[in-house]
C-alpha positions as CSV (number, residue, x, y, z in Angstrom):
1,X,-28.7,-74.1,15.6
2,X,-26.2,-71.3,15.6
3,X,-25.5,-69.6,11.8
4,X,-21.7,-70.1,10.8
5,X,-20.3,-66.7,9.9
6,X,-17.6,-66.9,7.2
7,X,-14.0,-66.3,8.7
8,X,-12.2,-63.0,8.0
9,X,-9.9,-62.9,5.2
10,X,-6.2,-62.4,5.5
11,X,-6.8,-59.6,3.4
12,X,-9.1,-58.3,5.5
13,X,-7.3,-58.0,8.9
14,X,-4.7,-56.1,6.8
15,X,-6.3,-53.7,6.2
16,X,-7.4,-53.3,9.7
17,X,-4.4,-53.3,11.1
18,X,-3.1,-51.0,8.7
19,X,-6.4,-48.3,9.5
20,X,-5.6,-48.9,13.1
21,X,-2.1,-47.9,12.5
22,X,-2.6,-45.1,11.2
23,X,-5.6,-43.6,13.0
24,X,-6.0,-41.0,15.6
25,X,-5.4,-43.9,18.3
26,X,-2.1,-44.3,17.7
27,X,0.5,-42.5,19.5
28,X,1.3,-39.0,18.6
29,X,5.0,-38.4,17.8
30,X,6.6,-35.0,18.0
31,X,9.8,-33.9,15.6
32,X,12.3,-31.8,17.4
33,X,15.3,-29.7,15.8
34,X,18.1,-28.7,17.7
35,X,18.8,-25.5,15.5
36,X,17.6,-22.6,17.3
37,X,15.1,-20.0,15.5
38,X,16.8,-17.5,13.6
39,X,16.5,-13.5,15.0
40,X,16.4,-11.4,12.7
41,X,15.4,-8.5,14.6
42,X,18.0,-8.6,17.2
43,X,20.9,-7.6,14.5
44,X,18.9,-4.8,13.1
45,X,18.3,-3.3,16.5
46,X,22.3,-3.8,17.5
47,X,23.8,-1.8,13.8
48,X,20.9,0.6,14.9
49,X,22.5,0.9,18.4
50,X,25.7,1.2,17.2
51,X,24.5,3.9,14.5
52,X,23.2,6.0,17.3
53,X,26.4,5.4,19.3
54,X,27.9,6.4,16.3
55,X,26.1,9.5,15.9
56,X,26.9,10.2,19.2
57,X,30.1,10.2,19.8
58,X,31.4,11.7,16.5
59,X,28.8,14.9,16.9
60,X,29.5,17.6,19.4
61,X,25.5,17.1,19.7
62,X,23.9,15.5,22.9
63,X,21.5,13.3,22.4
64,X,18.6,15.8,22.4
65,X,20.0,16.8,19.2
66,X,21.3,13.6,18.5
67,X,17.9,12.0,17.9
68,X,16.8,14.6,15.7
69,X,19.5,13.9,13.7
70,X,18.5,10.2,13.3
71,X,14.7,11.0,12.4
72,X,16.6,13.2,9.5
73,X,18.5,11.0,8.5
74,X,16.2,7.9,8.6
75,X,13.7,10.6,6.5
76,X,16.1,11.6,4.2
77,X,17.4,8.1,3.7
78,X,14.2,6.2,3.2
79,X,11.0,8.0,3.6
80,X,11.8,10.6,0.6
81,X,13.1,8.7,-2.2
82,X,9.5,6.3,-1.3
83,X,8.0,9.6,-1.3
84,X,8.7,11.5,-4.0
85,X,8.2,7.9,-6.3
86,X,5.1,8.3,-4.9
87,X,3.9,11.4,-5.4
88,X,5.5,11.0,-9.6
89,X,3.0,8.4,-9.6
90,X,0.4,10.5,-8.4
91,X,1.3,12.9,-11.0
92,X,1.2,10.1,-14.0
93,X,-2.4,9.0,-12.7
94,X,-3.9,12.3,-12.4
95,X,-2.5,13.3,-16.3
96,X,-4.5,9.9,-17.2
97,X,-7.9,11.3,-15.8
98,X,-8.4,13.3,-19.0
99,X,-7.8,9.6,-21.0
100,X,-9.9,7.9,-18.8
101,X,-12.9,10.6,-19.6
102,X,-12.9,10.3,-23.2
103,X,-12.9,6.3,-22.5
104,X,-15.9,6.5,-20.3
105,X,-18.0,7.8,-22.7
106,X,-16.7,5.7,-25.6
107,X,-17.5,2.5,-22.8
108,X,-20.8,3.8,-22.0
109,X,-21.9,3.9,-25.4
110,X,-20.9,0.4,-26.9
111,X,-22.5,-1.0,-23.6
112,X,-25.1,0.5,-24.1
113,X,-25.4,-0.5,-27.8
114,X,-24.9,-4.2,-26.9
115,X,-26.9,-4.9,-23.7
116,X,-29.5,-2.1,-23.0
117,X,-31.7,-4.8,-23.6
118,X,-30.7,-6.3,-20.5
119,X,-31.6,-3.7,-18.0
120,X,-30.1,-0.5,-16.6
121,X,-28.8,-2.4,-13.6
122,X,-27.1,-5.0,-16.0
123,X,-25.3,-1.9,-18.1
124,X,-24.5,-0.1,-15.1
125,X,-22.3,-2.7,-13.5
126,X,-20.9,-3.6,-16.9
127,X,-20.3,0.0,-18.0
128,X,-18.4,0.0,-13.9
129,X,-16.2,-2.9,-14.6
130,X,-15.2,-2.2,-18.3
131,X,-14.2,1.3,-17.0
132,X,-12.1,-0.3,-14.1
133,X,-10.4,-2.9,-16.5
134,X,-9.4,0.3,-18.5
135,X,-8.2,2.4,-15.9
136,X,-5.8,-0.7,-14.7
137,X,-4.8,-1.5,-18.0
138,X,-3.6,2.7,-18.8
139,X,-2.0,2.6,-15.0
140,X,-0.1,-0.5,-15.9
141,X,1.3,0.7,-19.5
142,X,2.2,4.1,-17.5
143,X,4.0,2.1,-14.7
144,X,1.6,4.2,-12.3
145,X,-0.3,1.1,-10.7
146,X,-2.7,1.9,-7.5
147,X,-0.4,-0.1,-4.8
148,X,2.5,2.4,-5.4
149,X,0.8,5.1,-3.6
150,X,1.3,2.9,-0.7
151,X,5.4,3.0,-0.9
152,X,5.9,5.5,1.7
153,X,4.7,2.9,4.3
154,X,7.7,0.8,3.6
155,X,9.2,3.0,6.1
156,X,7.0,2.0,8.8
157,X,9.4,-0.9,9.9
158,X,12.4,1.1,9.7
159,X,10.6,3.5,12.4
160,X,9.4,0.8,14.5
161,X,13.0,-0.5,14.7
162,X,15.0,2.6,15.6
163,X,11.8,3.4,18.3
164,X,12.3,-0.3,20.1
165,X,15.9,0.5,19.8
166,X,16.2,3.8,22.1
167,X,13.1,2.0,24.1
168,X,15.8,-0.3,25.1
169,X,18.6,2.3,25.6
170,X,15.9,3.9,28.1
171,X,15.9,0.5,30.1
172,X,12.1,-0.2,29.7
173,X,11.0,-3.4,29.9
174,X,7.4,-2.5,27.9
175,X,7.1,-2.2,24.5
176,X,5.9,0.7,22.8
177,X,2.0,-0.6,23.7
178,X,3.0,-1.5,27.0
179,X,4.6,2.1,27.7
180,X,0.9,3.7,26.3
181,X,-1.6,1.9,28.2
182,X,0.7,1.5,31.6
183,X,-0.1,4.0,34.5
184,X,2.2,6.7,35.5
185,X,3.2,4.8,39.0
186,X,4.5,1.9,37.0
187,X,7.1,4.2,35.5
188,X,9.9,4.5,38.0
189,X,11.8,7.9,38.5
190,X,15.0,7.0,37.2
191,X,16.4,3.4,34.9
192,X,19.7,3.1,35.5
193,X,21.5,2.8,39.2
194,X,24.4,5.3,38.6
195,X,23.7,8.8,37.2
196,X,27.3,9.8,37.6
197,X,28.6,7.4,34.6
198,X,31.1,9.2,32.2
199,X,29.0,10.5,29.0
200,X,29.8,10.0,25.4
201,X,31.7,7.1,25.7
202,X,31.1,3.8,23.9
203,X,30.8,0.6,25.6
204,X,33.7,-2.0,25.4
205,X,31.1,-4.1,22.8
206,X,31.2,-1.3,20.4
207,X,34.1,0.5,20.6
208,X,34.9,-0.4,16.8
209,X,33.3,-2.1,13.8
210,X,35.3,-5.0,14.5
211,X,34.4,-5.9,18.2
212,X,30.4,-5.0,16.9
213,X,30.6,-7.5,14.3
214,X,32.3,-10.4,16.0
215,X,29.8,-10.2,18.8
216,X,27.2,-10.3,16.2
217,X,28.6,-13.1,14.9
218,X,29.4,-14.6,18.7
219,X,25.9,-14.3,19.6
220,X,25.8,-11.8,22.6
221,X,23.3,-9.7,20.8
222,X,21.1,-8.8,23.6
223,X,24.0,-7.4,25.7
224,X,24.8,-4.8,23.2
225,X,21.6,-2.7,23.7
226,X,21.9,-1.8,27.2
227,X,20.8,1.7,29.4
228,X,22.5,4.7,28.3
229,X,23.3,6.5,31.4
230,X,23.7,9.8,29.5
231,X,20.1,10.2,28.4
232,X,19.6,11.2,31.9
233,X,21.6,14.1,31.7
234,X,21.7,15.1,28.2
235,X,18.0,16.4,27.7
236,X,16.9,20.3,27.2
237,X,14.5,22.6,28.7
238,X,12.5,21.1,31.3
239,X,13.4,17.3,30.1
240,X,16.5,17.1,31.2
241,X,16.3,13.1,31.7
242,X,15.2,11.5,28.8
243,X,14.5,8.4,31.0
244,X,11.6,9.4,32.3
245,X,8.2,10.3,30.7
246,X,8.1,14.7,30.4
247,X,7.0,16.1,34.1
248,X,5.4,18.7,32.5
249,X,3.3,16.7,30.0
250,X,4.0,19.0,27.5
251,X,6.0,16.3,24.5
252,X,2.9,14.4,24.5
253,X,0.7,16.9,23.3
254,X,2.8,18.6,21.1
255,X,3.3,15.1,19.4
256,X,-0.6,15.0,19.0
257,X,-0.8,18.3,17.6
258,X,2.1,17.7,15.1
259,X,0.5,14.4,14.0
260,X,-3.0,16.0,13.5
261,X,-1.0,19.0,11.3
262,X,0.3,16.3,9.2
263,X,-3.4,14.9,8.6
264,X,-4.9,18.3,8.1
265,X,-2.5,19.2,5.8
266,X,-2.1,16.4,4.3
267,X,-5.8,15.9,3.3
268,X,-7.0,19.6,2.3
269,X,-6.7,18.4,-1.5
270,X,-8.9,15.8,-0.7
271,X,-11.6,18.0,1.6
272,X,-12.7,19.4,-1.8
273,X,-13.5,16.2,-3.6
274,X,-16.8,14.2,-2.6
275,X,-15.9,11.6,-0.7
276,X,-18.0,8.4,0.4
277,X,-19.0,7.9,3.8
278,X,-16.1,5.5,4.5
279,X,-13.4,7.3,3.5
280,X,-15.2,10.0,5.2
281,X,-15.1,8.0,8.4
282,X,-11.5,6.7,7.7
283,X,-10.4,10.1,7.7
284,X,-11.9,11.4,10.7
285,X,-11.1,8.3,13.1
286,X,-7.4,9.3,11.7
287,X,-7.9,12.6,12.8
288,X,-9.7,11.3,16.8
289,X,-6.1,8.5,16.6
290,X,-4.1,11.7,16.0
291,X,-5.8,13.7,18.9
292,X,-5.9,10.4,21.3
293,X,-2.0,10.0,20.5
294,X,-1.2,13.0,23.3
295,X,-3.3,11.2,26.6
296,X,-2.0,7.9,25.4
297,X,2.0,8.3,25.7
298,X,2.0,10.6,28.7
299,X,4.0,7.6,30.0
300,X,6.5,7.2,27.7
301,X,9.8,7.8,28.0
302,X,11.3,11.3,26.8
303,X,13.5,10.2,24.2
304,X,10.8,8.2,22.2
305,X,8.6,11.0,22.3
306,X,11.6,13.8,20.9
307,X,12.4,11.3,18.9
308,X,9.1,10.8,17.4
309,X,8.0,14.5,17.4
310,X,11.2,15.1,15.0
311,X,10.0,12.6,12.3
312,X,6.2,13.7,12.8
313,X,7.6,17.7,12.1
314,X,9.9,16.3,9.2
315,X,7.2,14.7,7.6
316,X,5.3,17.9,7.6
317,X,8.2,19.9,6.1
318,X,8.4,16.8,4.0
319,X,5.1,17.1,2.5
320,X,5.2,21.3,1.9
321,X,8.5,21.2,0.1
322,X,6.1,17.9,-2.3
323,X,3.5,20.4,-2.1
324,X,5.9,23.5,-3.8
325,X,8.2,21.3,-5.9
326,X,6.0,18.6,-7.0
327,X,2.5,19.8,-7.0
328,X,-0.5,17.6,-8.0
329,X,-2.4,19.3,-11.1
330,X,-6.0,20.2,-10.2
331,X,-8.4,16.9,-10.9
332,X,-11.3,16.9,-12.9
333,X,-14.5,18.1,-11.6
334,X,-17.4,17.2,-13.9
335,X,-20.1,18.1,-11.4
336,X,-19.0,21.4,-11.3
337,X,-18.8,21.8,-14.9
338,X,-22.4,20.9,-14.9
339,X,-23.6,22.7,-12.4
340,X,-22.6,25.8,-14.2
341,X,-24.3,25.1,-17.2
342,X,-27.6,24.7,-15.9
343,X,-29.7,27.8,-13.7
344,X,-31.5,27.8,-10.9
345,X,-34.6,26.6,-12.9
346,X,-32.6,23.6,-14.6
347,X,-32.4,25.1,-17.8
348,X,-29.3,25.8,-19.7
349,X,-27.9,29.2,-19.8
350,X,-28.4,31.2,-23.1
């Protein structure tokens, strides 16, 4: 005789239906908006067109000169006011080194008071973490925190923007990674169909501040950064067109060797220190990037690369004129202090 089995309860195929609703099986829905993503990189690029136009047109300068003049000004601008904060706060935390000594000792001795019991493992990392906790706590009272050494790379963006802004006035269609790691017959001779085009003359989008900002607001944002027809004719010494990469592969490597000053001098405070083997390897693969910068942009456009050497060189003078004005006091070197109160023997001198 077949067993009865109890019908379902109403409650019961509720419940199922309602997990069966809402399961994986049941059809995916998608939610569409009709309002486009915002670009907020297409406006910065345009008023950085504009300010290069700008520049331009109210400067006997061509545009050889011209871009100079824009890494001075974006330097002068941004870069050193970051910079100088900067190197204030470097100042501030090496004035606290001489606090933080007297703490150490006074840390390492109530540690080791309370817990050399425990081990000198224990007391070590205790003793390392109480003197870290210190050292945050005096940076903090002195407003001379650790991540405001890294202000100066707030200008990073800005350089990136005014670099994919004369990319475009070159009439690339790579990006600044594209432009490194394409070969030389990608690159053609000349960007723009016309060489003849009347120079210094603003197009009919940018003639004022008015026509720039209603076509900002009108949306044509892409057709304001066109080619510039004049960088073919406006370039110096043997780079006459700055449309093309430099015939004589000469910009490249003078854009490594500027970039690998600005590490060497840059770091020769920091060659006398001891340094752990990271930061030791941090600072030479900065040094091999630096070197690898000249064989990497042999294919980029002349006007990036005058462009760029101008910043690289102003960040050099940059950092001398820091060096002279604003000079970072000597640190203190305990080893050294040691190491001339003992001999040869490891006895202390009379």
């Amino acid at each position: 005789m077949p067993t009865l089995r109890p019908y379902p309860s109403v409650s019961w195929n509720y419940n199922l239906r309602y997990k069966l609703r809402n399961s994986t099986l049941s059809q995916p829905h998608r939610g569409f908006h009709s309002t486009p993503q915002p670009q907020f990189i297409e406006p910065v690029i345009s008023a950085t067109h504009y300010v290069l136009e700008t520049l331009h047109t109210t400067t006997p300068l061509p545009w050889v000169g011209v871009l100079p003049l824009t890494a001075f000004l974006v330097r002068a601008t941004f870069t050193a006011p970051l910079a100088i904060y900067s190197r204030r706060v470097q100042q501030r935390q090496l004035a606290l080194r001489y606090v933080l000594l007297a703490w150490r000792d006074q840390i390492r001795h109530r540690t080791l008071r309370e817990w050399g019991a425990t081990g000198r493992k224990n007391c070590e990392s205790r003793i390392t973490k109480a003197i870290r906790l210190k050292q945050s706590e005096l940076y903090k009272r002195w407003s001379c925190e650790r991540w405001k050494l890294f202000l100066p790379l707030a200008q990073l963006p800005v350089w990136l923007v005014v670099v994919e802004t004369i990319r475009r006035m070159c009439g690339t269609h790579k990006g600044l990674l594209g432009l490194i790691f394409s070969t030389r017959e990608e690159i053609p001779s000349s960007n723009i169909p016309n060489l003849e085009a009347p120079t210094g003359v603003l197009t009919t989008q940018t003639q004022n501040l008015g026509d720039f900002l209603g076509s900002i607001e009108a949306g044509n944002l892409k057709e304001l950064v066109t080619i510039e027809p004049s960088f073919a004719q406006e370039g110096a010494l043997w780079f006459q067109d700055l449309l093309v990469p430099d015939p004589l592969l000469i910009l490249p490597f003078v854009l490594s060797g500027s970039l690998f000053m600005n590490l060497y001098l840059g770091t020769r405070d920091v060659r006398t220190k001891k340094l752990s083997v990271y930061q030791r390897r941090w600072m030479n693969t900065l040094k091999i990037f630096a070197l690898a910068i000249g064989p990497m942009t042999l294919q980029v456009p002349s006007a990036i690369l005058v462009y760029w050497i101008s910043s690289s060189f102003f960040a050099l003078g940059q950092n001398v004129l820091l060096d002279k004005f604003l000079p970072l006091a000597p640190g203190l070197n305990t080893e050294k202090k040691e190491s001339t109160e003992k001999t040869v023997d490891g006895q202390k001198k009379d």
